[in-house]
C-alpha angles and dihedrals in degrees: 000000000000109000121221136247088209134030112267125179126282114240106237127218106257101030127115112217111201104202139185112226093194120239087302115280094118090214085068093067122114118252076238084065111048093046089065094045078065099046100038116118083184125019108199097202139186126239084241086056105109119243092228086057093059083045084073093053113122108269113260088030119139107234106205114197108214098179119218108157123143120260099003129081116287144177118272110258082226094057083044098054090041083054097054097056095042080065101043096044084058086060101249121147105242128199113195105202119200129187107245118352122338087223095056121084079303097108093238094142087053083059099042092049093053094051080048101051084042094051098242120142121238152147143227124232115174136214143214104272119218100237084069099027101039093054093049089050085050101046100263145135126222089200139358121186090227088056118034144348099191128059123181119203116199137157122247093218138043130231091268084051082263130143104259103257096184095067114109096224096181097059086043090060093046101042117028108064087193122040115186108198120203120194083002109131097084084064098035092116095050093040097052090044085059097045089039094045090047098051111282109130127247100230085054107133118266119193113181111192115192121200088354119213094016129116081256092058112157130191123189107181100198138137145269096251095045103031097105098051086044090051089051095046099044092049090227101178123196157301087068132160115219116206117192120192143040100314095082087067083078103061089083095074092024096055096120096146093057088038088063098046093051088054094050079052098057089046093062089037099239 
């Protein structure tokens, strides 16, 4: 087990620690984080939640998959909840391990009321979001103050897989410079029409970053008006952040992660 500079908390029997993984790069993770990885009896873990992370689990650790993931089958929150105070109740020490941040489209307050409402102790950690982390590692500004001093932050689909009907897209084209998309691609088409329909332009920039922060990183710059097409013909797969507005325009002097590929490129001579 690493051992820390500084004094961080012990993770109790019988606590539940609901913790953001990042958007998957393992070095992103929190020192809060990985303290409990090395703690943890039982690790209830996402299917966004990277392999090399669970490789830092404490050895002997039961690492328990709970599935989530957008689109595919996945476990009931209620069976995962349930889960969570059975082991706690037995008086492991869990560690419930969620892609991103808990907080962020990632249904961490479902859990925490439920181990509220149980009884049970725990504690939030959380954890870099992707719709912050995947665009740095894509060369891309969440704000500038040349370019924007709003950012509005949505899901492209709704808790039954569904577009979100209750978004009020006009006022979102006309009032959020910079619109960051999570679990949006299934809807792309729809969601473009209806930025697009209430006065966004067509030649808007458009950056699609799929699997954000891993080794199989993929970033397709486009526009409003292609990205669909582009998205189709590149074979981007999820899970994917889409970023709208002038922000993308940066990406082609803050590009650090392909700079350092080209230059790993050069060294090899290839």
């Amino acid at each position: 087990m690493y051992e820390f500079p500084v004094q961080l908390a012990p993770l109790e029997p019988g606590w539940v620690w609901l913790v953001g993984a990042g958007p998957g790069d393992p070095g992103l993770l929190s020192l809060h984080a990985l303290n409990a990885l090395g703690q943890a009896d039982v690790v209830v873990y996402d299917a966004l939640v990277d392999p090399r992370i669970l490789d830092l689990a404490r050895e002997g650790a039961d690492l328990v998959y709970a599935g989530k993931r957008g689109g595919r089958p996945s476990a009931e929150q209620s069976d995962i909840s349930n889960r969570l105070i059975t082991f706690a109740r037995a008086g492991k020490r869990v560690l419930r391990l969620k892609g991103g941040d808990p907080f962020v489209f990632g249904r961490g307050a479902e859990e925490a009321l439920a181990l509220a409402a149980a009884g049970i102790p725990f504690r939030l950690v959380p954890g870099i979001t992707a719709g912050i982390g995947g665009l740095a590692y894509a060369g891309i500004p969440v704000t500038h103050r040349d370019v924007n001093s709003a950012v509005t932050f949505l899901t492209g689909h709704q808790a039954g897989g569904d577009m979100p009907q209750a978004l009020d897209w006009e006022a979102l084209s006309k009032g959020s410079p910079v619109l960051v998309m999570y679990m949006a691609m299934k809807h792309l088409g729809a969601i473009s029409e209806r930025l697009l329909g209430a006065g966004r332009d067509e030649s808007e920039p458009v950056a699609i970053i799929s699997k954000a922060t891993t080794p199989d990183q993929k970033v397709v710059e486009t526009t409003l008006g292609a990205c669909v097409e582009d998205c189709a013909r590149a074979k981007l797969e999820p899970p994917a952040i889409v970023v709208i507005g002038g922000v993308v325009r940066l990406r082609s002097a803050l590009d650090w992660l392909g700079a350092l590929e080209d230059a790993a490129q050069a060294a090899d001579g290839t």
